[in-house]
N, C-alpha and C positions, 0 to 999 in steps of 0.2 A: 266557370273556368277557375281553375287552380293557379295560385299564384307562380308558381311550376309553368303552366301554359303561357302564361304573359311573354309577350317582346320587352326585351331589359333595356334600359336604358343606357346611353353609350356614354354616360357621364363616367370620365376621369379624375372628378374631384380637381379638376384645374377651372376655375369658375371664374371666368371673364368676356365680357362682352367687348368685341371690337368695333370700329367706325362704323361697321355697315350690321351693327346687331347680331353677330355671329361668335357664338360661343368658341372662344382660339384652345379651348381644350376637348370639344365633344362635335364643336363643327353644327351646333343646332341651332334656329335663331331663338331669340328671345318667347317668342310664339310657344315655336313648338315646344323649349323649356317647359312655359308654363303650362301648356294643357295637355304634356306626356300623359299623366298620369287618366285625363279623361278621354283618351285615344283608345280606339279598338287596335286589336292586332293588326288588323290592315291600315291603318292609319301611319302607325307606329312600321312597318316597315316600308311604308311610302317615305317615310321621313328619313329611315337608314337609307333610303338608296336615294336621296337627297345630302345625305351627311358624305355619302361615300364620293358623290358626282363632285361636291366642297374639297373633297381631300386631295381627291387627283387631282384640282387644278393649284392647289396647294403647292404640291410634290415638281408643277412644270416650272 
């Protein structure tokens, strides 16, 4: 797999952990931060649609 095929990571270069370990600029926990890079594709978009579920309750 070509670095082209990879799921990107949703970092905005805003790099902060809040009270409960969730990154307040990419919405990841600390976790998933650290073992992004050793995630398969399906890993990796289990965690965006985890990031996404973070945002909408964000937004209420």
């Amino acid at each position: 797999m070509s670095a082209g095929d990879k799921v990107r990571s949703p970092c905005i270069s805003v790099c902060a952990l809040d009270e409960s370990d969730v990154c307040i600029g990419c919405q990841r926990t600390g976790d998933e931060i650290m073992y992004w890079t050793q995630m398969t594709n399906e890993e990796r978009l289990d965690v965006l649609r985890k990031v996404a579920e973070r945002e909408a309750q964000i937004a209420l």
